[in-house]
N, C-alpha and C positions, 0 to 999 in steps of 0.2 A: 690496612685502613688508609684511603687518598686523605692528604691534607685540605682542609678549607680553601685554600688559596688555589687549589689546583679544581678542586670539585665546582665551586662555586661561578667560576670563569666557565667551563664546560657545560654547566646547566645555562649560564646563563644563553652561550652562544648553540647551543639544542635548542634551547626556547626561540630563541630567535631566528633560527632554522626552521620550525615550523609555522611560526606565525608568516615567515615568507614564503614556505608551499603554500600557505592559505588563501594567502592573499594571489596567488598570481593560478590555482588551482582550486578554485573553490566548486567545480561540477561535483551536484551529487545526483538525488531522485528526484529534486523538485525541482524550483524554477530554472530557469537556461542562466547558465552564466557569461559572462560578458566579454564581447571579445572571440579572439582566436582559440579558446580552449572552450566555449559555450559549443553546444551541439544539443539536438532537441531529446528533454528524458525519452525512455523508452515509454513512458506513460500517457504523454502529450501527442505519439504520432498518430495518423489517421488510423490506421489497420489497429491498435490496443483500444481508441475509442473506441472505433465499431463493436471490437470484439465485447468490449464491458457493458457497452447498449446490447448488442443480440444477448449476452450470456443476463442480463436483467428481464430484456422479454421471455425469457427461456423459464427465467424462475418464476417469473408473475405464473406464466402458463401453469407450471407446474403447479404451482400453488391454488390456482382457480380449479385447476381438475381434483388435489386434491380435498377442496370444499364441497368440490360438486358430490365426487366419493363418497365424503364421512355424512352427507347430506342424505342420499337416495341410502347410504346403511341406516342412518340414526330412522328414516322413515318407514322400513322395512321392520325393522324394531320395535315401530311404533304400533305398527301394522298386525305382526306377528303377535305380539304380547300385548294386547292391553291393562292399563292400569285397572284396577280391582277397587 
């Protein structure tokens, strides 16, 4: 078992080891950070925009064709079977 005296001094200068990566490394996924360690996310560059806009027009499409689909079945349906 570490005594108090020895534990407590060591947690505290951990702790304060990490709040100084923090502060001088703070880059994650979101905003740019500041300075010489800031660099642009991977989410912010042109080519990921593009690519989130086309892969959006991509599903709209998909999604209008398949309305149009369950549209011209449900009328074939309607067509085939009428109600009684």
């Amino acid at each position: 078992m570490t005594p108090d005296r020895i534990f407590y001094p060591l947690a505290i200068l951990v702790a304060l080891g990490l709040i100084a990566l923090a502060a001088v490394f703070p880059q994650s996924e979101g905003d740019r950070s500041p300075g010489r360690f800031g660099h642009t996310p991977t989410q912010q560059t042109a080519e990921a925009i593009a690519l989130a806009r086309r892969n959006a027009e991509l599903d709209l499409e998909a999604r209008k064709a398949e309305a149009a689909i369950k549209a011209q079945a449900e009328a074939a349906l309607a067509r085939a079977a009428p109600l009684k």
